[in-house]
DODRENLO-518468 format. One record per residue (C-alpha): residue in one letter; y, z, x. Coordinates in nm, 2 decimals. Last residue first. Layout:
residues N
A;Y;Z;X
...
END
This chain:
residues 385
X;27.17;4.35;15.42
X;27.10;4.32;15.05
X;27.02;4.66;15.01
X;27.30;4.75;15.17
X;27.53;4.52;15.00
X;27.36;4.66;14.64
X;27.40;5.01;14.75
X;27.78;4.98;14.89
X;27.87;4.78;14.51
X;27.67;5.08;14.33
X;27.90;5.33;14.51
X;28.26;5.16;14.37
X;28.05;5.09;14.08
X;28.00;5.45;13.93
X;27.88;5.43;13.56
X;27.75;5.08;13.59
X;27.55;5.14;13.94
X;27.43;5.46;13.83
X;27.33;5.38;13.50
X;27.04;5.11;13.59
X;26.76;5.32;13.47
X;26.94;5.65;13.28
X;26.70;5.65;12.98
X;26.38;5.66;13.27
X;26.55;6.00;13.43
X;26.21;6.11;13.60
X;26.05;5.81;13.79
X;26.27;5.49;13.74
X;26.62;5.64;13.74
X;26.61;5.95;13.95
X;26.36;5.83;14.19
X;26.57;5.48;14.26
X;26.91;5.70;14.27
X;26.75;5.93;14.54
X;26.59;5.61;14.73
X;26.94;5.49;14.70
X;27.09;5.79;14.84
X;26.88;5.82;15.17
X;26.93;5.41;15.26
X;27.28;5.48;15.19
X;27.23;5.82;15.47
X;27.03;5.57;15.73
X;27.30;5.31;15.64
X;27.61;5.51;15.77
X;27.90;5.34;15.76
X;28.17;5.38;16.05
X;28.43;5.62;16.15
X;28.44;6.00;15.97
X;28.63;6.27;16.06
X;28.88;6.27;15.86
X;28.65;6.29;15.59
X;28.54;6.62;15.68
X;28.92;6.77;15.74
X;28.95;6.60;15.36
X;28.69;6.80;15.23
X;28.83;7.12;15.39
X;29.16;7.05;15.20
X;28.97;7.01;14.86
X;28.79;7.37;14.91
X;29.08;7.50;14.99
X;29.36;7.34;14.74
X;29.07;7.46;14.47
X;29.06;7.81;14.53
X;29.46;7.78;14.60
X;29.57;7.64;14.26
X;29.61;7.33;14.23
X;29.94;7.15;14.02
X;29.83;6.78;13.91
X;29.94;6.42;13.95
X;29.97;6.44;14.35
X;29.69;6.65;14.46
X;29.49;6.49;14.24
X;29.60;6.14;14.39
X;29.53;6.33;14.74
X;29.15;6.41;14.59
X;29.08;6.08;14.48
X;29.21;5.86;14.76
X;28.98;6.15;15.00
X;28.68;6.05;14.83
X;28.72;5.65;14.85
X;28.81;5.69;15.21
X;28.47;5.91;15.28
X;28.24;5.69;15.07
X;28.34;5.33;15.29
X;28.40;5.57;15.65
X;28.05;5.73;15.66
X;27.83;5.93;15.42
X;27.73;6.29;15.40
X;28.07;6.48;15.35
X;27.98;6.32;14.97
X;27.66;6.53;14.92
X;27.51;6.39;14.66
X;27.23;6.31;14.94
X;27.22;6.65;15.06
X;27.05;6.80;14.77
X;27.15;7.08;14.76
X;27.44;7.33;14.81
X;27.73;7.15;14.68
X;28.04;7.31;14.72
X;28.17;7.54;14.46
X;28.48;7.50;14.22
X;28.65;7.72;13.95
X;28.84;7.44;13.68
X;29.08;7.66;13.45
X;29.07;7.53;13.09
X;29.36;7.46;12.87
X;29.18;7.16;12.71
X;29.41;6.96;12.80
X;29.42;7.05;13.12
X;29.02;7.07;13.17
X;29.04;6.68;13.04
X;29.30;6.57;13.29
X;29.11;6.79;13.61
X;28.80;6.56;13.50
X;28.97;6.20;13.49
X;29.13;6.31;13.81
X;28.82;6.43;14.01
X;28.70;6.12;13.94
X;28.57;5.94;14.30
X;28.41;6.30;14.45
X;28.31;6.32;14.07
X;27.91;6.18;14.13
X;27.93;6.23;14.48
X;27.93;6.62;14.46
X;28.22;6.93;14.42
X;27.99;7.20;14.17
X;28.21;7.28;13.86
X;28.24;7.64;13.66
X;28.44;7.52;13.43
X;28.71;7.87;13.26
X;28.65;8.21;13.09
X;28.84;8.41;12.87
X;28.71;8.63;12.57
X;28.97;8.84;12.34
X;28.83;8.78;12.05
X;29.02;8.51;11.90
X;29.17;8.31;12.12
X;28.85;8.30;12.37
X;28.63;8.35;12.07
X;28.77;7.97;11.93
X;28.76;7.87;12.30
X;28.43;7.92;12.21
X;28.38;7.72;11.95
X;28.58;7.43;12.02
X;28.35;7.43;12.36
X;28.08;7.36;12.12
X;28.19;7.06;11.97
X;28.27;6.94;12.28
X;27.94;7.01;12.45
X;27.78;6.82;12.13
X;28.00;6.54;12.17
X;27.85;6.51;12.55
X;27.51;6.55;12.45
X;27.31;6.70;12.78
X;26.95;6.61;12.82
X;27.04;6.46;13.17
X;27.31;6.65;13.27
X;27.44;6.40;13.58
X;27.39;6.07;13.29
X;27.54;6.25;12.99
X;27.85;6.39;13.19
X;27.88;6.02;13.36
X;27.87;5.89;13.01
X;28.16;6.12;12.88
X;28.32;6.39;13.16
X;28.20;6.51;13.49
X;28.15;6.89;13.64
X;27.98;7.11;13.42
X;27.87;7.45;13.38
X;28.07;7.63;13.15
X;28.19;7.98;13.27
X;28.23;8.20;12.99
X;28.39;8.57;13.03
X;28.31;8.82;12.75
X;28.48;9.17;12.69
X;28.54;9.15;12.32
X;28.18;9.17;12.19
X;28.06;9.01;11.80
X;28.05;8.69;11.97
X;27.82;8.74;12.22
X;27.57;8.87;12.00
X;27.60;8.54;11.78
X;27.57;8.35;12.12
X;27.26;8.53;12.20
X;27.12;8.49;11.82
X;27.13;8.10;11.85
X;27.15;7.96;11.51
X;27.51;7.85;11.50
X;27.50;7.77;11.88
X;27.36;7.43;11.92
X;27.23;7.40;12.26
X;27.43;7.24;12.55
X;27.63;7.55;12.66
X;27.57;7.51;13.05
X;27.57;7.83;13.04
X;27.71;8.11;13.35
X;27.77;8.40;13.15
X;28.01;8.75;13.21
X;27.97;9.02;13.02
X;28.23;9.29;13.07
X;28.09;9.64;12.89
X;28.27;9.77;12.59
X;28.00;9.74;12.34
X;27.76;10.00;12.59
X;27.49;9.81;12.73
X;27.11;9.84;12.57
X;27.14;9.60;12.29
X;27.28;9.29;12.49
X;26.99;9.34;12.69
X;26.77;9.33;12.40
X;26.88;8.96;12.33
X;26.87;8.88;12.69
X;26.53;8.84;12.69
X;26.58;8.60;12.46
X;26.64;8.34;12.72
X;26.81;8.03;12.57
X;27.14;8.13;12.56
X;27.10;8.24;12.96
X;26.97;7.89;13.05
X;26.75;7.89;13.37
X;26.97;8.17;13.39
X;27.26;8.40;13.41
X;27.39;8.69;13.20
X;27.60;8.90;13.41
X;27.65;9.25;13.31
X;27.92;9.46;13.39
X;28.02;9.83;13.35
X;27.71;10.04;13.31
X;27.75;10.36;13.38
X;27.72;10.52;12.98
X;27.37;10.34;12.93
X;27.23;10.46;13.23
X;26.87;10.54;13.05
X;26.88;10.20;12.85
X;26.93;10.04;13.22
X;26.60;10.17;13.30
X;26.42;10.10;12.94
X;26.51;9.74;12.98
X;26.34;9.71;13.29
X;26.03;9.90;13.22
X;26.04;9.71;12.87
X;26.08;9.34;13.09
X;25.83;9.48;13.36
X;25.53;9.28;13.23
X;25.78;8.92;13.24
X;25.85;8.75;12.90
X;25.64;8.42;12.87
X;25.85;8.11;13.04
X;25.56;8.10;13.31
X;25.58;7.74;13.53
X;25.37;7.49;13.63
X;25.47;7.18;13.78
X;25.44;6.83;13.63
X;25.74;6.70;13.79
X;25.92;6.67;13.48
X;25.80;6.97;13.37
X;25.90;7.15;13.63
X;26.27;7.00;13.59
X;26.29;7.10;13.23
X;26.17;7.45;13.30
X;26.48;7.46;13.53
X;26.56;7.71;13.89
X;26.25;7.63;14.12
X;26.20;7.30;13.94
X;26.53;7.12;14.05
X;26.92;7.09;14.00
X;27.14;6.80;14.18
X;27.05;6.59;13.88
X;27.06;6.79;13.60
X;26.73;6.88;13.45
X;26.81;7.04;13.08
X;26.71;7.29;12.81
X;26.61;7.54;13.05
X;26.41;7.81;13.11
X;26.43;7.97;13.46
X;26.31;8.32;13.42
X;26.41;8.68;13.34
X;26.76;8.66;13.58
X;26.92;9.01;13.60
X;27.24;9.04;13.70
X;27.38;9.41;13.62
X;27.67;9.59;13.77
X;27.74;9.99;13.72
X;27.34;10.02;13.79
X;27.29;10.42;13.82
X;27.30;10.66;14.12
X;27.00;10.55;14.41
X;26.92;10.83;14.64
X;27.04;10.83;15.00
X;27.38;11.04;14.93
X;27.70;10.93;14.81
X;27.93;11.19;14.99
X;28.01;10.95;15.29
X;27.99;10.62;15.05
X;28.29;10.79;14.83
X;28.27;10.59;14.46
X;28.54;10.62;14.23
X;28.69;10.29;14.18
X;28.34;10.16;14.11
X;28.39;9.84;13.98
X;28.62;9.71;14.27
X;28.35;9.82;14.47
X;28.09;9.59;14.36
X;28.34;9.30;14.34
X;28.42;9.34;14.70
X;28.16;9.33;14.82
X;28.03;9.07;14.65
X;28.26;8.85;14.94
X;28.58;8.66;14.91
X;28.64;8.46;15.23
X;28.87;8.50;15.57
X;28.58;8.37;15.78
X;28.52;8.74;15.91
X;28.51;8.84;15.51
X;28.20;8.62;15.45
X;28.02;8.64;15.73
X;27.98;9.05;15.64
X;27.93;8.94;15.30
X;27.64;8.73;15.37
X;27.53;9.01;15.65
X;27.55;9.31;15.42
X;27.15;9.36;15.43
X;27.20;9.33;15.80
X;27.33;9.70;15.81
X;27.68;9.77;15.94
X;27.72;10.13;16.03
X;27.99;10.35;15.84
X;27.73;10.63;15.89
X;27.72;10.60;15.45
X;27.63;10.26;15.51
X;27.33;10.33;15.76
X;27.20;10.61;15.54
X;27.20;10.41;15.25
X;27.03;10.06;15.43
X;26.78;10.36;15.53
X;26.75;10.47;15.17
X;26.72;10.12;15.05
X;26.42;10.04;15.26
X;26.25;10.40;15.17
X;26.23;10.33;14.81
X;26.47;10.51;14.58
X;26.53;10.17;14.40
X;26.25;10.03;14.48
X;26.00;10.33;14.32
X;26.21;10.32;14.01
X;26.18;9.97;13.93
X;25.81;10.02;13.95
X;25.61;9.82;14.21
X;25.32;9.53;14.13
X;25.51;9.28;13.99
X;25.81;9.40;13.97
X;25.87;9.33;14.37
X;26.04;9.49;14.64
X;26.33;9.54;14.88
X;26.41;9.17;14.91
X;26.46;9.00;15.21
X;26.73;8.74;15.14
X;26.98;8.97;15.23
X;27.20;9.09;14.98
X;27.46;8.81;14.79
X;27.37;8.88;14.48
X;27.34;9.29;14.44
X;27.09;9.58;14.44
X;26.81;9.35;14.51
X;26.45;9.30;14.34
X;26.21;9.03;14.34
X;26.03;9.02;13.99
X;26.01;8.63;14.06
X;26.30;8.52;13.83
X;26.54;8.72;14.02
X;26.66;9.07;13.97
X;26.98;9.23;14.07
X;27.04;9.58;14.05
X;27.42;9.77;14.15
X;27.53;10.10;14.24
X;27.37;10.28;14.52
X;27.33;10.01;14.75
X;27.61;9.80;14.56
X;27.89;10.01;14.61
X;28.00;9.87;14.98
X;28.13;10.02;15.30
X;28.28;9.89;15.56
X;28.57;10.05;15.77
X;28.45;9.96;16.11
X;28.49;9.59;15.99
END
């Protein structure tokens, strides 16, 4: 790691729903300021960044870097490397203390959102706040024009933009945004592309660019699609992935899933990995994050036998590439590992289920246990026990 150095610092701005600024993703989680009561300009050049500069450009690591840092020691892809992939040109010994121009662009205006999925929550949907009866601001932020106006000035640097949520197509934010990058700039959305999209003046945008990468948020098929994005109409997903994949032959976009590994596929990754095929969709994974009870590394012998069935019959019927052949083979060293049931984490996903069905998900009472009965039957014995 003597050799680090990253873009970012000097080259990139990410904004989160709060007004908290970064100059990339994966930074530290302490930010270097706030829109709500600093200037974009003032963070940017702000004395935290300059020192994070400094050290960079002394080859030093800084603990800012630490996620990528981790990363790349565990043999991982980091931001990193993204960031300076886009800036071919950049020298970190001649680049100064002073912020140069945002070359990559993620800024997230707020979390609206047509839908609560279940491993989702209130600090990242509208739809889930509301179900829990918790206030949140979907007005446009004070700094939006500040914000706007700042990446107007750099028009010519910017490279990449990544439109991300709440729900990106439903943010119209994001309309200006599209006006203020050059027409040759890489877009690259994370939807869950649930809304109709003839009237929606994001998507029309979209469609009118060349360089646009969709990754589709979704991770079962059918009924179970319908029951883990509640909201979600499953005829209405495919109707709209006919029109992208439409663009993506047309217009020179791409894009691929972007699925999240939890209970609720652990037992059909098949069923899914069938229907991205035929579709001629690439499946990108991501372990689960929260909660832990959807978790399927959580549970003992019963869940983790089932699980790893389904992922070497995958392994069997289909070719993987080796994102997914990693993630899948780290499951399996999990499940190895596990002996006997674990009620305390059964007794965990059932209150989970029970709160899902009978408090916020009322249309779904009952589902669980039809849609996925080789985990209903372990509930019902344990509940019976």
């Amino acid at each position: 790691m003597s050799n680090f150095y990253c873009a970012a610092p000097w080259r990139g701005l990410h904004i989160n729903v709060r007004g908290d600024v970064k100059t990339c993703c994966a930074g530290n989680p302490n930010m270097l300021g706030n829109l709500n009561n600093q200037r974009i300009d003032q963070i940017l050049d702000g004395p935290k960044l300059q020192e994070i500069r400094h050290s960079i450009s002394q080859g030093q690591l800084h603990n800012y870097c630490s996620n990528c840092i981790d990363r790349e020691r565990h043999g991982g892809d980091s931001e990193r490397s993204w960031h300076n992939s886009a800036n071919p040109d950049f020298d970190y010994a001649q680049a100064g203390v002073q912020y140069h121009f945002p070359t990559i662009i993620d800024v997230r205006w707020n979390t609206t959102c047509n839908l609560s999925c279940n491993y989702c929550g209130p600090r990242d949907s509208s739809k889930w706040a509301s179900l829990q009866k918790i206030s949140v601001s979907s007005d446009t932020r004070h700094y939006y024009t500040d914000v706007c106006d700042f990446i107007k000035q750099h028009y010519d640097q910017v490279k990449e933009v990544a439109l991300v949520g709440g729900e990106p197509l439903l943010l119209p934010e994001n309309e200006r945004l599209l006006d203020v990058i050059p027409p040759d700039c890489v877009i690259t959305i994370i939807t869950n592309l649930s809304n109709v999209l003839e009237d929606n003046r994001i998507f029309k945008k979209l469609s009118q660019r060349s360089c646009v990468g969709w990754s589709i948020s979704f991770d079962n098929i059918q009924d179970r699609f319908e029951y883990v994005r509640n909201g979600a109409n499953w005829n209405q997903l495919l109707h709209n992935l006919d029109l992208v994949q439409l663009l993506m032959k047309n217009n020179g976009h791409w894009g691929g899933i972007h699925a999240v590994y939890n209970l609720y596929n652990a037992t059909r990754l098949c069923e899914f990995k069938k229907f991205a095929q035929d579709r001629g969709l690439v499946i990108r994974w991501q372990n689960l994050g929260t909660p832990a009870e959807l978790d399927p590394r959580n549970y003992g012998q019963e869940v983790a036998s089932l699980a790893a069935q389904e992922i070497q019959k995958m392994y069997d019927m289909f070719e993987v590439d080796a994102q997914e052949k990693a993630l899948f083979d780290s499951a399996l060293t999990t499940y190895k590992s596990k002996d006997q049931a674990d009620q305390h984490s059964l007794n965990n996903l059932k209150k989970f289920v029970d709160t899902i069905e009978n408090k916020y998900h009322t249309n779904n009472a009952g589902d669980f246990a039809r849609l996925w009965p080789e985990f209903g039957d372990l509930l019902w014995q344990q509940k019976q026990s």
